[in-house]
VOBA-1610 file (N, C-alpha, C; in pm, whole numbers, padded with zeros to 5 digits, always signed):
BEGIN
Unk-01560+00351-02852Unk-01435+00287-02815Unk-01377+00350-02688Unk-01362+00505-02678Unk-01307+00562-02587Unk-01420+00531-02435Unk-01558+00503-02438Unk-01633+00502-02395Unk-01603+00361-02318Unk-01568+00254-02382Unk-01561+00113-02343Unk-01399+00072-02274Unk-01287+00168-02296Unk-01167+00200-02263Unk-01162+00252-02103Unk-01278+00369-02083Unk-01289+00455-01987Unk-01344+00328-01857Unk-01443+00285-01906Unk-01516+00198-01830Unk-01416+00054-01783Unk-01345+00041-01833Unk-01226-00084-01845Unk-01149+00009-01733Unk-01090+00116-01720Unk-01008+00214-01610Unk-01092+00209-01479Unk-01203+00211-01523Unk-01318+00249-01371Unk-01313+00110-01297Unk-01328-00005-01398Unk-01307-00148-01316Unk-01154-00197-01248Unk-01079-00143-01303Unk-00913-00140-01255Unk-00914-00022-01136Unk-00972+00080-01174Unk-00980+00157-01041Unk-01016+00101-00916Unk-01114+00027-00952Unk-01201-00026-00842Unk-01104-00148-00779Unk-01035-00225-00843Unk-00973-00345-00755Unk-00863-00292-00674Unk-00809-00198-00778Unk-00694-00100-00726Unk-00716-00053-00566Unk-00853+00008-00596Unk-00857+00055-00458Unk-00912-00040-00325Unk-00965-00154-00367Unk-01023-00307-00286Unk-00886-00304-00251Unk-00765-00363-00339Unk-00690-00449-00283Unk-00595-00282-00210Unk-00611-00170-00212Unk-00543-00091-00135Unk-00594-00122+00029Unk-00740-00116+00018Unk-00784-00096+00165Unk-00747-00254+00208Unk-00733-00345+00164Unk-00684-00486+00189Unk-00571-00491+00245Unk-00486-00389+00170Unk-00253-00355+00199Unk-00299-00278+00389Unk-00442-00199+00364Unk-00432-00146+00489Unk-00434-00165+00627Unk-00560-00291+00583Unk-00606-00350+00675Unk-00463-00478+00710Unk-00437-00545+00675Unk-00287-00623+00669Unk-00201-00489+00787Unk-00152-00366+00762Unk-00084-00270+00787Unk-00120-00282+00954Unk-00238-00230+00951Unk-00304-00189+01056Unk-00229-00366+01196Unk-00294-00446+01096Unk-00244-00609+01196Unk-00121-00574+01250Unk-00035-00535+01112Unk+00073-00555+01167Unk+00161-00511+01223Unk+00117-00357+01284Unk+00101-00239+01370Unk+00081-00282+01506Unk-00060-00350+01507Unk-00052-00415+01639Unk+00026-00505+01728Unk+00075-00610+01610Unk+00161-00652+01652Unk+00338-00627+01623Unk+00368-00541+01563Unk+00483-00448+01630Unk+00477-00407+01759Unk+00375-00335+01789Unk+00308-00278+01919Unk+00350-00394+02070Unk+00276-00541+02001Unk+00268-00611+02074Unk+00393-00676+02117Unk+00492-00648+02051Unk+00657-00705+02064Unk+00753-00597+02080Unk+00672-00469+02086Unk+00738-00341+02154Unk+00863-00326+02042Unk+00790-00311+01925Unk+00928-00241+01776Unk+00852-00160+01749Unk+00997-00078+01629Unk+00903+00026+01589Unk+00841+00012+01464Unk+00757+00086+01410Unk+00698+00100+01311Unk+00800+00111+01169Unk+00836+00174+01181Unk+00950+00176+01032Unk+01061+00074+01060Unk+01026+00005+00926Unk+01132-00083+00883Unk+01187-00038+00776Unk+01318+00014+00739Unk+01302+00096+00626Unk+01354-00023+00543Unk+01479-00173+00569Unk+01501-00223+00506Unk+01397-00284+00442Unk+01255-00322+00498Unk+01130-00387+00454Unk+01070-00286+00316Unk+01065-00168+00365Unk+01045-00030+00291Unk+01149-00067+00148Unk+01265-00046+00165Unk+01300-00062+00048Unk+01339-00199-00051Unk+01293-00323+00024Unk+01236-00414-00096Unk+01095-00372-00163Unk+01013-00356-00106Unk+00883-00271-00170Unk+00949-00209-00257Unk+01021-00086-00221Unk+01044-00008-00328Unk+01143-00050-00480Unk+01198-00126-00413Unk+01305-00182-00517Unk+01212-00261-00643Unk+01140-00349-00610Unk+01018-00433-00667Unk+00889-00335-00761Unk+00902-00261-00694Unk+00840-00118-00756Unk+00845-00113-00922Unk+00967-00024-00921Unk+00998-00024-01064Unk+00961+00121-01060Unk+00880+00128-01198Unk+00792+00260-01255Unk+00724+00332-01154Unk+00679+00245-01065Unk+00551+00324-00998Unk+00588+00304-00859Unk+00754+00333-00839Unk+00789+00377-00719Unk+00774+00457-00629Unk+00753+00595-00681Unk+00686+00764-00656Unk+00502+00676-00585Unk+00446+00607-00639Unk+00361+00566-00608Unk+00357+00490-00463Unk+00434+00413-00502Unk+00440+00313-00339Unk+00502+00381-00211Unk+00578+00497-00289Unk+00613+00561-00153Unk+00532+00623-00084Unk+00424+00699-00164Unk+00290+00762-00102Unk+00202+00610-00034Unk+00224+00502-00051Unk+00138+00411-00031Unk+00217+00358+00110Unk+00342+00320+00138Unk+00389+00345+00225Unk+00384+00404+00316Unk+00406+00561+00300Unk+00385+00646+00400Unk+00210+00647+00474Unk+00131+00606+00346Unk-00006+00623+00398Unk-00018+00527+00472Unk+00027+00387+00474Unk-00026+00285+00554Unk+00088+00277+00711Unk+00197+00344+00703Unk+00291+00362+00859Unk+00160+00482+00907Unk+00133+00532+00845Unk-00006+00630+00938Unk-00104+00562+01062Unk-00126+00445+00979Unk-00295+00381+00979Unk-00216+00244+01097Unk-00070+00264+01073Unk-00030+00153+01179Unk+00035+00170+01324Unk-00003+00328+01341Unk+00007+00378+01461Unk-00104+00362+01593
//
């Protein structure tokens, strides 16, 4: 049971992390085109609907946040 539980986490891991590099690649676009209309990178009001929508796993999105203003420099 614990065996078939574990393996059910490893397949959620896996989309988890598909649709992360997906949030990144999106990030990265839309970096460029900030870039391309000469704004800056932080939007914090944008930032905190994300976070608001959040909920529980707010502490989460903020690391997810911060990781993708990285990748949109």
């Amino acid at each position: 049971m614990i065996k078939k539980l574990r393996k059910e986490i490893d397949t959620i891991d896996r989309n988890i992390l598909k649709l992360l590099k997906k949030r990144v690649k999106v990030c990265k676009e839309i970096g460029r085109a900030k870039n391309k209309l000469r704004m800056g990178i932080v939007d914090r009001k944008r930032e905190e609907e994300v976070l608001k929508r959040s909920g529980t796993f707010k502490p989460i999105f903020k690391e997810i946040i911060k990781t993708c203003r990285k990748v949109q420099k």
